[in-house]
PDB file of N, CA, C and O in Angstrom:
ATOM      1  N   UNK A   1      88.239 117.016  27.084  1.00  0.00           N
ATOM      2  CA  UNK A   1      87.757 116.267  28.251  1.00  0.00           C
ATOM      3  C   UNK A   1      86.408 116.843  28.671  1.00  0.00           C
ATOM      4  O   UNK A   1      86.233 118.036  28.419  1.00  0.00           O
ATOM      5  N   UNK A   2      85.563 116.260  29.192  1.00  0.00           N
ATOM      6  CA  UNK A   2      84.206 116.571  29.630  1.00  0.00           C
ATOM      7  C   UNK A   2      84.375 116.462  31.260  1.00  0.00           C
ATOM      8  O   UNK A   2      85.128 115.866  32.029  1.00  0.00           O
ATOM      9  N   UNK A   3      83.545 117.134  31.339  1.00  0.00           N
ATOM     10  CA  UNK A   3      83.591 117.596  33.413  1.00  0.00           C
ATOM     11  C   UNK A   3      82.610 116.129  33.848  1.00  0.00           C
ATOM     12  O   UNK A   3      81.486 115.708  33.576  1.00  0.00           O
ATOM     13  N   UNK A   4      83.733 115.700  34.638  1.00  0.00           N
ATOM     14  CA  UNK A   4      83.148 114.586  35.523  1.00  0.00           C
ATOM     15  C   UNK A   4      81.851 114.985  36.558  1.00  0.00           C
ATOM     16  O   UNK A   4      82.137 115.277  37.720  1.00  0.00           O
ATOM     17  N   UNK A   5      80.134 114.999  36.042  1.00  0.00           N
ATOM     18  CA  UNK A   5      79.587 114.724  36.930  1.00  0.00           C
ATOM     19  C   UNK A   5      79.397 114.340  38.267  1.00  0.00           C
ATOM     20  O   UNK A   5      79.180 113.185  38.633  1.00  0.00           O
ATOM     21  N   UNK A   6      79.524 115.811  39.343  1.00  0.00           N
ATOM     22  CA  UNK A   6      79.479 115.176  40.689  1.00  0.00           C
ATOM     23  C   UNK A   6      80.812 115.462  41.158  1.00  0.00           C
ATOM     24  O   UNK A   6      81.169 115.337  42.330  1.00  0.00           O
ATOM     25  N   UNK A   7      81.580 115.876  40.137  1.00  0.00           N
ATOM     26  CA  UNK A   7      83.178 115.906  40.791  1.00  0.00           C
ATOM     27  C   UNK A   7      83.282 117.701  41.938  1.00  0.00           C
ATOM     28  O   UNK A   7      83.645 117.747  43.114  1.00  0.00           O
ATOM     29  N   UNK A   8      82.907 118.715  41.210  1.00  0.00           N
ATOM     30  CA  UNK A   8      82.306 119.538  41.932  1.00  0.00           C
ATOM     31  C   UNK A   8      84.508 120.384  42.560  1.00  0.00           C
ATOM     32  O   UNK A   8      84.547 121.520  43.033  1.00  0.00           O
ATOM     33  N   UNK A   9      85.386 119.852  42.453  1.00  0.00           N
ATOM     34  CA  UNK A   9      86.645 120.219  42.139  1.00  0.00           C
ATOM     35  C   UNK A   9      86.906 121.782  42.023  1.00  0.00           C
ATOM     36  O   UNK A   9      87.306 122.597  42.854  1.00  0.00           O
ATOM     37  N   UNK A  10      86.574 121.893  40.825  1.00  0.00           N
ATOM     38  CA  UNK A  10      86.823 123.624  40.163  1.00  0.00           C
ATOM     39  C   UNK A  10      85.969 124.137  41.570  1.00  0.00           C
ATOM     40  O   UNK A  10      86.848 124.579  42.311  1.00  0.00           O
ATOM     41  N   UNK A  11      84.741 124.259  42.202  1.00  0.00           N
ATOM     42  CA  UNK A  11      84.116 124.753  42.849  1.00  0.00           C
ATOM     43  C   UNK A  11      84.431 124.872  44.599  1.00  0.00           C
ATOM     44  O   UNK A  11      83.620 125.459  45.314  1.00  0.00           O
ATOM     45  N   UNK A  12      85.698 124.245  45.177  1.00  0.00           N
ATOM     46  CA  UNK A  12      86.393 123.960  46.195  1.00  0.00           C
ATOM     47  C   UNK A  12      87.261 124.776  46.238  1.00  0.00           C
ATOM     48  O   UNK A  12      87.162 125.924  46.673  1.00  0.00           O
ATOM     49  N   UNK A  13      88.746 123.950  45.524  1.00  0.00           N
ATOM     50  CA  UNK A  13      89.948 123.638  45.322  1.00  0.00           C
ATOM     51  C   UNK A  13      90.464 125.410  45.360  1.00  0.00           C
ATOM     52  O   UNK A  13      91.113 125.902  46.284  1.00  0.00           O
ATOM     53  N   UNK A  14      90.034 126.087  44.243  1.00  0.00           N
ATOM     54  CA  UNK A  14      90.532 127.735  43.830  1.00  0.00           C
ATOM     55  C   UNK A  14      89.772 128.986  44.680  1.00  0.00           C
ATOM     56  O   UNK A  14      88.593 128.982  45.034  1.00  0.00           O
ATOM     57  N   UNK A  15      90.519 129.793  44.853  1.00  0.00           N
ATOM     58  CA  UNK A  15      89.807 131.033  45.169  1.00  0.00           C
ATOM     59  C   UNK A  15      89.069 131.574  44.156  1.00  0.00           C
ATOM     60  O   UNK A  15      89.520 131.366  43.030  1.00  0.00           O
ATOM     61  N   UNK A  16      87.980 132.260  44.243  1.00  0.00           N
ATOM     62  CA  UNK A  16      87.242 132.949  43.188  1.00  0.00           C
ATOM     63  C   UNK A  16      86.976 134.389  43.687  1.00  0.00           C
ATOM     64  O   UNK A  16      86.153 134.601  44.577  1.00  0.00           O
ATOM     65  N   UNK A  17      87.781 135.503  43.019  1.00  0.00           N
ATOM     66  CA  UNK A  17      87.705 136.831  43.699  1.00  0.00           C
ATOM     67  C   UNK A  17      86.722 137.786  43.231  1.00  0.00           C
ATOM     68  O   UNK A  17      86.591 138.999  43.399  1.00  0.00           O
ATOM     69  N   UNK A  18      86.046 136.875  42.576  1.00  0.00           N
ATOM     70  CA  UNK A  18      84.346 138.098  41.735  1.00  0.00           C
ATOM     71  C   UNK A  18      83.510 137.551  42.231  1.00  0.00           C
ATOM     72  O   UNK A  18      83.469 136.398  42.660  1.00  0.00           O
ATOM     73  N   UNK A  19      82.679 138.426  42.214  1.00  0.00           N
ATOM     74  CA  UNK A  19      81.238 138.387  43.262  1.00  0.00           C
ATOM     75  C   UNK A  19      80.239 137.294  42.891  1.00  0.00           C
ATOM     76  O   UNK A  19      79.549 137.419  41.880  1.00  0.00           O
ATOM     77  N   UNK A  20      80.127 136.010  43.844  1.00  0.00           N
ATOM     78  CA  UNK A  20      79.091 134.907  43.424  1.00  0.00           C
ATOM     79  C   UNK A  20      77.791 135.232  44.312  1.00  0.00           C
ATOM     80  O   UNK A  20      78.008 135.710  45.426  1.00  0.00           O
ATOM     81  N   UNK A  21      76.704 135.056  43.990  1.00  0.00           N
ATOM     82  CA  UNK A  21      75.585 135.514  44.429  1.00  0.00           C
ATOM     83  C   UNK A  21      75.659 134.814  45.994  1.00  0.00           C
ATOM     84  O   UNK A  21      75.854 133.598  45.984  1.00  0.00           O
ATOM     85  N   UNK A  22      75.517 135.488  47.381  1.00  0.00           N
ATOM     86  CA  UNK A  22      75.342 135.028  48.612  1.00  0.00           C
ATOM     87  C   UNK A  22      76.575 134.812  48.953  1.00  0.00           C
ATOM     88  O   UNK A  22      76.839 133.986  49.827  1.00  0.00           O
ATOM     89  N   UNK A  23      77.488 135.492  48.343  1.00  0.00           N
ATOM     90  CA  UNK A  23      78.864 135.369  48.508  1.00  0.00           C
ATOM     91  C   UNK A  23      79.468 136.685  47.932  1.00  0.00           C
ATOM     92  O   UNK A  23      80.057 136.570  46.857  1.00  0.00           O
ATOM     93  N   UNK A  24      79.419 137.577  48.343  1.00  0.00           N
ATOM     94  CA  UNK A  24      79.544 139.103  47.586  1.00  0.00           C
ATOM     95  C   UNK A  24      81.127 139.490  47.553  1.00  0.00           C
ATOM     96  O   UNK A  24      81.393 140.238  46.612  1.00  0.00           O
ATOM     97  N   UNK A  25      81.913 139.243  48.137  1.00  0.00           N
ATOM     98  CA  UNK A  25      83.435 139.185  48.103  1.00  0.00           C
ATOM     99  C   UNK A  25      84.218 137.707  47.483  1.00  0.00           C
ATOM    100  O   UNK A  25      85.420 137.485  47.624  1.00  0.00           O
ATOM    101  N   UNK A  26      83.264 136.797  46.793  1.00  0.00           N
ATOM    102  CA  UNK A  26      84.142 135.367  46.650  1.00  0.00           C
ATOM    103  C   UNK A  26      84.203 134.585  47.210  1.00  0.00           C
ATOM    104  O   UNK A  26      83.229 134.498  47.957  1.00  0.00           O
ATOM    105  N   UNK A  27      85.064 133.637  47.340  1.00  0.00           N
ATOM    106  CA  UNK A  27      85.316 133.032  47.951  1.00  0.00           C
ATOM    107  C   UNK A  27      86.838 132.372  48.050  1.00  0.00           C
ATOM    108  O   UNK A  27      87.543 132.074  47.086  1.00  0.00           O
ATOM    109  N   UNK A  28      87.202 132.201  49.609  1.00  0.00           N
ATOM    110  CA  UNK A  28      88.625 131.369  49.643  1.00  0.00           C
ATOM    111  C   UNK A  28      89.102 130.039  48.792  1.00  0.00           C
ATOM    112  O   UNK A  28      88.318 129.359  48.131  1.00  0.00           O
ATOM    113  N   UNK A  29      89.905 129.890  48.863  1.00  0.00           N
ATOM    114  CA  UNK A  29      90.686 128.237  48.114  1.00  0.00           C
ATOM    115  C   UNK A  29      90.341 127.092  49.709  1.00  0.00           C
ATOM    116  O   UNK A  29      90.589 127.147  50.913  1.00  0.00           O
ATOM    117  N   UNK A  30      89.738 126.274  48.880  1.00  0.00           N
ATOM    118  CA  UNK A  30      89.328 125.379  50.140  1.00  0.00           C
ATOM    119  C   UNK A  30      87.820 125.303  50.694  1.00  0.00           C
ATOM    120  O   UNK A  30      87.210 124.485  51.383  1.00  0.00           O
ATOM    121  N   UNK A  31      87.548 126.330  50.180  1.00  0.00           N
ATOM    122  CA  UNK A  31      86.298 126.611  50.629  1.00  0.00           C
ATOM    123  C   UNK A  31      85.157 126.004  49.832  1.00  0.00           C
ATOM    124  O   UNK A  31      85.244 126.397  48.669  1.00  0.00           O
ATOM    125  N   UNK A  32      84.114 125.190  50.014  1.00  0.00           N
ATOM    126  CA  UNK A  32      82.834 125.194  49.024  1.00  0.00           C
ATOM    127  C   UNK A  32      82.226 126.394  48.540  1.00  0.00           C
ATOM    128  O   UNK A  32      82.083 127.343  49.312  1.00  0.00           O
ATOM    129  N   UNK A  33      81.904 126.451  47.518  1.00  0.00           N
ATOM    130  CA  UNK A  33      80.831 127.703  47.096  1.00  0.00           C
ATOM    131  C   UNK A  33      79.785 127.569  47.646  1.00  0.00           C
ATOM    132  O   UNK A  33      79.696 126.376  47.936  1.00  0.00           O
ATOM    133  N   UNK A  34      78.818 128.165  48.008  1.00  0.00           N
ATOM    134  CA  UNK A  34      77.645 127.957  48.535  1.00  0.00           C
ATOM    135  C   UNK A  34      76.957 127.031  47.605  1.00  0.00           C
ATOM    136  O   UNK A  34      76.405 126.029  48.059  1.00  0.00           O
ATOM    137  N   UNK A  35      76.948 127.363  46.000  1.00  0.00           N
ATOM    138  CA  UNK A  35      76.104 127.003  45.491  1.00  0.00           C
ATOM    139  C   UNK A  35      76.244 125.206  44.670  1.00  0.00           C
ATOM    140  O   UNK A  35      75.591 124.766  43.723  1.00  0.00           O
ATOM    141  N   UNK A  36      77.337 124.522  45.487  1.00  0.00           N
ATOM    142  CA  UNK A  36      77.561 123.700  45.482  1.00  0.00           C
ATOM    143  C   UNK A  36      76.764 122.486  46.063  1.00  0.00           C
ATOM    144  O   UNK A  36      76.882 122.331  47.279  1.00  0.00           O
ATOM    145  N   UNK A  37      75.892 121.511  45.320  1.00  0.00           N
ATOM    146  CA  UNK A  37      74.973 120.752  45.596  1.00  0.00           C
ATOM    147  C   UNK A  37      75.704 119.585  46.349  1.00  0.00           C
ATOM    148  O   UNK A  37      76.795 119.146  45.985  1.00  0.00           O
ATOM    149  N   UNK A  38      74.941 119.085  47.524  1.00  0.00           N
ATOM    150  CA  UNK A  38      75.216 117.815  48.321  1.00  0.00           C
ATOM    151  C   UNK A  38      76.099 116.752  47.533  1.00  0.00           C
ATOM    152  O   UNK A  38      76.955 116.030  48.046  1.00  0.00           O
ATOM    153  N   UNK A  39      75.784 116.785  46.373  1.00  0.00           N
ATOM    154  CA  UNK A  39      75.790 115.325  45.094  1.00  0.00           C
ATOM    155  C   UNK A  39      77.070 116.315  44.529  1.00  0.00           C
ATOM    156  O   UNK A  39      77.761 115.458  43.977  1.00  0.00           O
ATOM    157  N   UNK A  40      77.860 117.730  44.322  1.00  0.00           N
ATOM    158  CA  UNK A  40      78.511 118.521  43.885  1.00  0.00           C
ATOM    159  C   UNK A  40      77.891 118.662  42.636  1.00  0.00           C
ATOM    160  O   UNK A  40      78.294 117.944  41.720  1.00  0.00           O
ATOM    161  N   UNK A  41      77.010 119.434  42.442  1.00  0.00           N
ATOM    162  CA  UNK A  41      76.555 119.772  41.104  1.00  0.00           C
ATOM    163  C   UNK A  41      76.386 121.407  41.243  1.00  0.00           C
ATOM    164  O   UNK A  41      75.896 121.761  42.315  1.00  0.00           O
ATOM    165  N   UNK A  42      76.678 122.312  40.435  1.00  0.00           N
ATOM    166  CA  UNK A  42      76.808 123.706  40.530  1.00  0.00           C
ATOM    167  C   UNK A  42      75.539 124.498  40.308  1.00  0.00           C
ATOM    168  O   UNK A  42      75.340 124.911  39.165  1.00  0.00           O
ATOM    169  N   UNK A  43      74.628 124.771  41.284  1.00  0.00           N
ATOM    170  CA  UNK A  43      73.198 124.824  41.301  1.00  0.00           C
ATOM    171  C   UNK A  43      73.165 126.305  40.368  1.00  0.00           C
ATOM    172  O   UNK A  43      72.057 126.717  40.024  1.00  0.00           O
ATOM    173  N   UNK A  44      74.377 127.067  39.983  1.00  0.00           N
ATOM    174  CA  UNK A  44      74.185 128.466  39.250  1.00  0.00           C
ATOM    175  C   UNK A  44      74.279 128.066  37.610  1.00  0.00           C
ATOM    176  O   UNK A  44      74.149 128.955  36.768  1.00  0.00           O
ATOM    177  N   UNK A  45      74.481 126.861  37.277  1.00  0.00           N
ATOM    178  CA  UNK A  45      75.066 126.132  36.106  1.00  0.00           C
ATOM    179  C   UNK A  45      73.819 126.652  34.931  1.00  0.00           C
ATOM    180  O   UNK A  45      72.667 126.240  35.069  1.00  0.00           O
ATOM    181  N   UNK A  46      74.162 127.517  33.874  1.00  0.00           N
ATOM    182  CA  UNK A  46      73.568 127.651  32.609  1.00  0.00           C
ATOM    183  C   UNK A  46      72.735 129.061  33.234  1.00  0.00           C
ATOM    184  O   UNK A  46      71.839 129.485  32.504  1.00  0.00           O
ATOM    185  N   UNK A  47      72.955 129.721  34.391  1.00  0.00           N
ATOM    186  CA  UNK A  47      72.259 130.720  34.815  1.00  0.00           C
ATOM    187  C   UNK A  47      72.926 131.842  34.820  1.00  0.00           C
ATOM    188  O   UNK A  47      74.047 131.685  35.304  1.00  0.00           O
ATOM    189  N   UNK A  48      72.563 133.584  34.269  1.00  0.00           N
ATOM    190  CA  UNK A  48      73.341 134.162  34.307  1.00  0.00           C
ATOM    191  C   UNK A  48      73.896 135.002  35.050  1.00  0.00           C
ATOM    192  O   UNK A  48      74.610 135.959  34.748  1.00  0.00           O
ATOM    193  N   UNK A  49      73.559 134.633  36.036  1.00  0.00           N
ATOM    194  CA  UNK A  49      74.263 135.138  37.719  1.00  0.00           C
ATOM    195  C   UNK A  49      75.748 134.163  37.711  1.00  0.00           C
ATOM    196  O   UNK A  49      76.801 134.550  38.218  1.00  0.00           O
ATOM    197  N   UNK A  50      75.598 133.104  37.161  1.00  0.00           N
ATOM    198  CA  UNK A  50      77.075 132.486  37.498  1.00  0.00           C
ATOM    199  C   UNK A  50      78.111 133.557  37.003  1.00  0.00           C
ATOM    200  O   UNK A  50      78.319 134.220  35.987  1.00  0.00           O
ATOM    201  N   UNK A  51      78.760 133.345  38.506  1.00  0.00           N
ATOM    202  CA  UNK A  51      80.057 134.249  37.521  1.00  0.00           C
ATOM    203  C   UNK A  51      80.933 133.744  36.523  1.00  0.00           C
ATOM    204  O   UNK A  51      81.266 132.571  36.353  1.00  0.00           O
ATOM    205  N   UNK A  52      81.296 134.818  35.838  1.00  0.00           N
ATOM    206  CA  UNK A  52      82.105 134.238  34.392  1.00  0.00           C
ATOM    207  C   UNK A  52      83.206 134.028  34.299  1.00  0.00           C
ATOM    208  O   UNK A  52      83.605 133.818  33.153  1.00  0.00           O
ATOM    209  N   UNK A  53      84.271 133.981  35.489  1.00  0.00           N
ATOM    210  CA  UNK A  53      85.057 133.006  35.676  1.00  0.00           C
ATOM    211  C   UNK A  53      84.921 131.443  35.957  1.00  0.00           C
ATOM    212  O   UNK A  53      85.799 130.646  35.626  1.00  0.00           O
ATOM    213  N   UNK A  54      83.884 131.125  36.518  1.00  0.00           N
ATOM    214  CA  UNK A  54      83.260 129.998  36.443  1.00  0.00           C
ATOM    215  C   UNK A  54      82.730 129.172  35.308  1.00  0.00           C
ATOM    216  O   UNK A  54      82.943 127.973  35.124  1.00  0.00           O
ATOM    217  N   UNK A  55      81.939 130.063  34.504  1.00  0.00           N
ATOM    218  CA  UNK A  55      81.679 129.385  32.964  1.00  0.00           C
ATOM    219  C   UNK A  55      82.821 129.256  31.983  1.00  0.00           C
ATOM    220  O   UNK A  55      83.028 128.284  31.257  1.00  0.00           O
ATOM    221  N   UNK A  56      83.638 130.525  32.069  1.00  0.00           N
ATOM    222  CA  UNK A  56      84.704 130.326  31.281  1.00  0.00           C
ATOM    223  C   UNK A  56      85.666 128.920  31.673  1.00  0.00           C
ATOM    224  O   UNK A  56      86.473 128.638  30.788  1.00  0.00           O
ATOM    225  N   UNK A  57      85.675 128.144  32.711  1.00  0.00           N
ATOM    226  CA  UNK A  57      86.839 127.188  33.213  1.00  0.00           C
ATOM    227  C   UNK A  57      86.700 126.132  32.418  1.00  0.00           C
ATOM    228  O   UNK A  57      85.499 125.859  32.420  1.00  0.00           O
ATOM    229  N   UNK A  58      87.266 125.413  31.759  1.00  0.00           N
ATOM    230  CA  UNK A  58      87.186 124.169  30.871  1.00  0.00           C
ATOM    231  C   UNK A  58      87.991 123.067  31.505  1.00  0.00           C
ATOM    232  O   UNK A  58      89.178 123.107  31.829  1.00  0.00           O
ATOM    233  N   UNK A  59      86.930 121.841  31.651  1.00  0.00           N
ATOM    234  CA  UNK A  59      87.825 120.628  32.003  1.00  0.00           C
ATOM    235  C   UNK A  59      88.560 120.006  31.153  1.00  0.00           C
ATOM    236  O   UNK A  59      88.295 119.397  30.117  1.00  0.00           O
ATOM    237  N   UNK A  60      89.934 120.323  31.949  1.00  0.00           N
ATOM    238  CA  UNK A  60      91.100 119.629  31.284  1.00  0.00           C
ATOM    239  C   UNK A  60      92.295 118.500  32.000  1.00  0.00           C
ATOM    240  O   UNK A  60      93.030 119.140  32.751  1.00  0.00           O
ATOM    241  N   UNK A  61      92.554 117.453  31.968  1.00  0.00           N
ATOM    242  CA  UNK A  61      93.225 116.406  32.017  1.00  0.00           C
ATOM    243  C   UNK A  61      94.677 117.050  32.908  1.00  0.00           C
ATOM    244  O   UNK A  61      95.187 116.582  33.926  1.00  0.00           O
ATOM    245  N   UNK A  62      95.179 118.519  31.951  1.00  0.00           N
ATOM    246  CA  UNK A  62      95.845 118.918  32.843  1.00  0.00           C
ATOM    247  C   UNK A  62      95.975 119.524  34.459  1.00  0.00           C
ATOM    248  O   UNK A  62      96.966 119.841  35.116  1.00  0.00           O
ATOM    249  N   UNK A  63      94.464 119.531  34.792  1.00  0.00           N
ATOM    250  CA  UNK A  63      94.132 120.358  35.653  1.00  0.00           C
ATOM    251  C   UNK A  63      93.215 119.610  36.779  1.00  0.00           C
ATOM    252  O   UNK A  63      93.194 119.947  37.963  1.00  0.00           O
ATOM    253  N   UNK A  64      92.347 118.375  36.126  1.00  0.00           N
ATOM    254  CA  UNK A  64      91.627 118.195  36.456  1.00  0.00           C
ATOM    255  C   UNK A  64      92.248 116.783  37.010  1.00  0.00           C
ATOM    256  O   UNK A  64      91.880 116.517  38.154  1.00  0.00           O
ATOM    257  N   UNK A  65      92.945 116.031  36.525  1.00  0.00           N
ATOM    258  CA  UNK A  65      93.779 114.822  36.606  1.00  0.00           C
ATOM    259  C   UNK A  65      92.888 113.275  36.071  1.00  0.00           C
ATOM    260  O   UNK A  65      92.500 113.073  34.921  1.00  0.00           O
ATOM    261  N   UNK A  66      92.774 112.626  36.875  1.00  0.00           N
ATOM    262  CA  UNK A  66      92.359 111.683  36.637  1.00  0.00           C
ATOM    263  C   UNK A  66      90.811 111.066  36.988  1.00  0.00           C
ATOM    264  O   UNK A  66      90.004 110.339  36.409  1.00  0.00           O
ATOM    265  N   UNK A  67      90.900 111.984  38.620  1.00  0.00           N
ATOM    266  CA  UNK A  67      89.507 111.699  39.373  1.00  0.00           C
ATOM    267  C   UNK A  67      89.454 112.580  40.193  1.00  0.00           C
ATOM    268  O   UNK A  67      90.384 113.376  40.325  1.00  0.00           O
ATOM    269  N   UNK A  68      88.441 112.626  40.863  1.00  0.00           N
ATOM    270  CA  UNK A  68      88.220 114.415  41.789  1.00  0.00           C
ATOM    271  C   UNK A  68      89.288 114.412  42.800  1.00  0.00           C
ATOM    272  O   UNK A  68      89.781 115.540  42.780  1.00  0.00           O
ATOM    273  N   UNK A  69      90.039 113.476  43.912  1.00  0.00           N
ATOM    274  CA  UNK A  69      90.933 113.943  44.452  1.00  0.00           C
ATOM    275  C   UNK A  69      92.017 114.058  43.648  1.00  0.00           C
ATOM    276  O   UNK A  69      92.750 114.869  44.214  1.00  0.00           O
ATOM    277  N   UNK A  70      92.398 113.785  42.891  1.00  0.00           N
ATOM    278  CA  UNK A  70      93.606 114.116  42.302  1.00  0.00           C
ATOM    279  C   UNK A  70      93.468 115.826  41.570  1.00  0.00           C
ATOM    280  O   UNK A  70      94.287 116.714  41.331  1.00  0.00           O
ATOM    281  N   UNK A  71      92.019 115.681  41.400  1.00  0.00           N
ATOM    282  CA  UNK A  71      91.471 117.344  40.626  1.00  0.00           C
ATOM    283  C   UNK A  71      91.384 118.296  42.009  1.00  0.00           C
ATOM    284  O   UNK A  71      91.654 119.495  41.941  1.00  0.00           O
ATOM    285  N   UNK A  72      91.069 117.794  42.998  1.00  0.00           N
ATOM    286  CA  UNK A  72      91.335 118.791  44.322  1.00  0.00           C
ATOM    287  C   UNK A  72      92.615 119.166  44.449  1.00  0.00           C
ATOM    288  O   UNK A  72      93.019 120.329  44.427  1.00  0.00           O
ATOM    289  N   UNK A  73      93.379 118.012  44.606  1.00  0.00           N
ATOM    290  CA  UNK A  73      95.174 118.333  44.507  1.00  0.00           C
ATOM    291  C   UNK A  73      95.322 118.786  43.695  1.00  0.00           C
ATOM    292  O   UNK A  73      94.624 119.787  43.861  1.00  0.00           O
ATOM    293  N   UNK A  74      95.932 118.918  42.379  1.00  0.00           N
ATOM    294  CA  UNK A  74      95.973 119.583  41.028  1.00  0.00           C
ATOM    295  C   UNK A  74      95.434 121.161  41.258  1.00  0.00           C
ATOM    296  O   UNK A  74      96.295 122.038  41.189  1.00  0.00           O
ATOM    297  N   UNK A  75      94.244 121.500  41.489  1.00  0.00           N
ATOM    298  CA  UNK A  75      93.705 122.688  41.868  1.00  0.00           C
ATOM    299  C   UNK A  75      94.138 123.445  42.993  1.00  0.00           C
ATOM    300  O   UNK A  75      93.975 124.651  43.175  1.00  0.00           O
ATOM    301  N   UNK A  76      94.710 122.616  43.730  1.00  0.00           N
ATOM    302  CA  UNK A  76      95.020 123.141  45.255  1.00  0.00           C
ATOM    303  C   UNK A  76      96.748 123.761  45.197  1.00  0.00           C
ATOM    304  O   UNK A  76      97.255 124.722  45.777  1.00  0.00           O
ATOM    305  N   UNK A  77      97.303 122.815  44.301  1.00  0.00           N
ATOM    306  CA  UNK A  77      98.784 123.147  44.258  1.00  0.00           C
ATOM    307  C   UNK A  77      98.719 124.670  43.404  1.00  0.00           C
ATOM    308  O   UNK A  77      99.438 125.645  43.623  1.00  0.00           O
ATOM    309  N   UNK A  78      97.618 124.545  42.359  1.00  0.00           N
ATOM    310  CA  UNK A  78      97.878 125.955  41.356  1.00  0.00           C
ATOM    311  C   UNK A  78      97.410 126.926  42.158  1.00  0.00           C
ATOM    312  O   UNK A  78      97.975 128.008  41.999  1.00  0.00           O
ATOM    313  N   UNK A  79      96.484 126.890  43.043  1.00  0.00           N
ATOM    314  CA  UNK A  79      95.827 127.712  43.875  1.00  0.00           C
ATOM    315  C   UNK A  79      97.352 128.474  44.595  1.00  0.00           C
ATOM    316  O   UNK A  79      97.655 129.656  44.435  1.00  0.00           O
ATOM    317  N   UNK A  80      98.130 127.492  45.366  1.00  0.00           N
ATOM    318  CA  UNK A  80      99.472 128.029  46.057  1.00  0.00           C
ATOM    319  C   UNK A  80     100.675 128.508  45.078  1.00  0.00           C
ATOM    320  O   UNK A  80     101.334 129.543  45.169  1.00  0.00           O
ATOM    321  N   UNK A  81     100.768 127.570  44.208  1.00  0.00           N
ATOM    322  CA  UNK A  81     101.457 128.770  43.059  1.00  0.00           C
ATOM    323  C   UNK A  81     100.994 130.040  42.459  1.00  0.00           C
ATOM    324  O   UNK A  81     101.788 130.776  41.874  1.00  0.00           O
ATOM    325  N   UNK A  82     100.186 130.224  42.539  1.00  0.00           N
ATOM    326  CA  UNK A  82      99.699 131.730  41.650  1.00  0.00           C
ATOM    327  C   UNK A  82      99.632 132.770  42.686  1.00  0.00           C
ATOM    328  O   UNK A  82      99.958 133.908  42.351  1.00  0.00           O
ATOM    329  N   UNK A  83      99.211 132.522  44.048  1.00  0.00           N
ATOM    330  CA  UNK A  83      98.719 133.549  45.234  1.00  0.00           C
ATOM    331  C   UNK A  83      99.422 134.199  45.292  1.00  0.00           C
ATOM    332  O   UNK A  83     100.617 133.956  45.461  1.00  0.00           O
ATOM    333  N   UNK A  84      98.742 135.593  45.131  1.00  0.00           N
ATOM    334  CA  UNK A  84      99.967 136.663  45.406  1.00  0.00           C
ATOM    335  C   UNK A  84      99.947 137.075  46.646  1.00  0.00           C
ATOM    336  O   UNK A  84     100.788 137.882  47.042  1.00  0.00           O
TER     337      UNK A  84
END
């Protein structure tokens, strides 16, 4: 599957607990990343400050669902299953 342009999902939905630039502790589940564009486009994208949990994430059908709210939900439920 290829990442829906604009969907911006992965960058919300999950907590991210490694250091994103202007964000030195992460960030919460729910939260926008800072570096999340108006249009949701990931302004750190192909740069190597992105953190590498971020590059490593691959869009997948299982995760991502069908369309971005369903990829917010999907993300949001794994977000509450995994939290320790």
């Amino acid at each position: 599957m290829k990442c829906r342009e604009g969907c911006g999902a992965c960058c919300i939905a999950p907590s991210i607990s490694s250091s994103i630039p202007g964000m030195p502790d992460g960030k919460p589940a729910g939260e926008r990343c800072i570096h999340l564009s108006v249009v949701n486009l990931c302004g750190l994208f192909g740069k190597p400050e992105r953190p590498a949990v971020c590059s490593a994430f691959m869009a997948d059908v299982e995760v991502c669902g069908s369309d971005r709210d369903e990829a917010i939900r999907i993300l949001g439920w794994l977000e509450q299953m995994t939290a320790a």
